[in-house]
N, C-alpha and C positions, 0 to 999 in steps of 0.2 A: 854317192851316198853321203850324207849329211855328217860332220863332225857335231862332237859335244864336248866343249872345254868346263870343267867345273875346278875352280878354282876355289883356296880357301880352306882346305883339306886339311887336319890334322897329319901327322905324320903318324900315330896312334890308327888312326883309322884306313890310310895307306895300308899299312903293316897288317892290319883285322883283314881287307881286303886281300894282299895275295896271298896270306893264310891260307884262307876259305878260297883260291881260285886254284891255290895247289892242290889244296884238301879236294876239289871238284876236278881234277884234272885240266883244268883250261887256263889258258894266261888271264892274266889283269883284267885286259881289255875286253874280252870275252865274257870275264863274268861279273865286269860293271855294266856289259849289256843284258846277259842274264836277269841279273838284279833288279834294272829299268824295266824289262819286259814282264819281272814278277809284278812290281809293283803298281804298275800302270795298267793290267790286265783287267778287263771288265768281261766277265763271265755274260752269255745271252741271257738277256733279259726271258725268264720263262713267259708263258702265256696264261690265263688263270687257268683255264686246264689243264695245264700240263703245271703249275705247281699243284693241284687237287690230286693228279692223276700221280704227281711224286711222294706225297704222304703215304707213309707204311700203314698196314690193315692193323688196327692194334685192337679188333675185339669189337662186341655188339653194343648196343649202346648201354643195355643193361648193367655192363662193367662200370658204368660209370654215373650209374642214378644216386643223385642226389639221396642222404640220409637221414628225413626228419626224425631231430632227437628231442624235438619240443613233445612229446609226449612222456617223456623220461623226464624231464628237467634240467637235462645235461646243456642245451643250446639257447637256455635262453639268455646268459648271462657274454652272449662272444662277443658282442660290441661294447659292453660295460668297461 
């Protein structure tokens, strides 16, 4: 398995580090690989149906018709 030296390190950030690997129960080394693995993770790329098929049902389309208020006189001034 492949090492990773990162060099350059604050001692501040050190210290934030085994913090958070105590606070997560793992040593050091474990959860600067954690970390790598968060950061570097690329979720599957969905398919366009399957992100269509992942949008929640939010209503008919009715919920969401347009309100002309240019009969009122309230709309005409929105771009002014």
């Amino acid at each position: 398995m492949p090492n990773l030296l990162v060099r350059g390190l604050t001692e501040a950030l050190v210290q934030r580090l085994r913090t958070q690997a105590a606070a997560n129960g793992r040593s050091v080394e474990a959860e600067h690989r954690e970390i790598l693995a968060q950061a570097l993770h690329h979720p599957k790329k969905l398919s366009f149906t399957e992100l269509l098929m992942s949008m929640p049902d939010v209503g008919a389309d009715a919920d969401f018709a347009r309100v002309n208020h240019d009969d009122e006189g309230e709309g005409k001034h929105v771009f002014d």
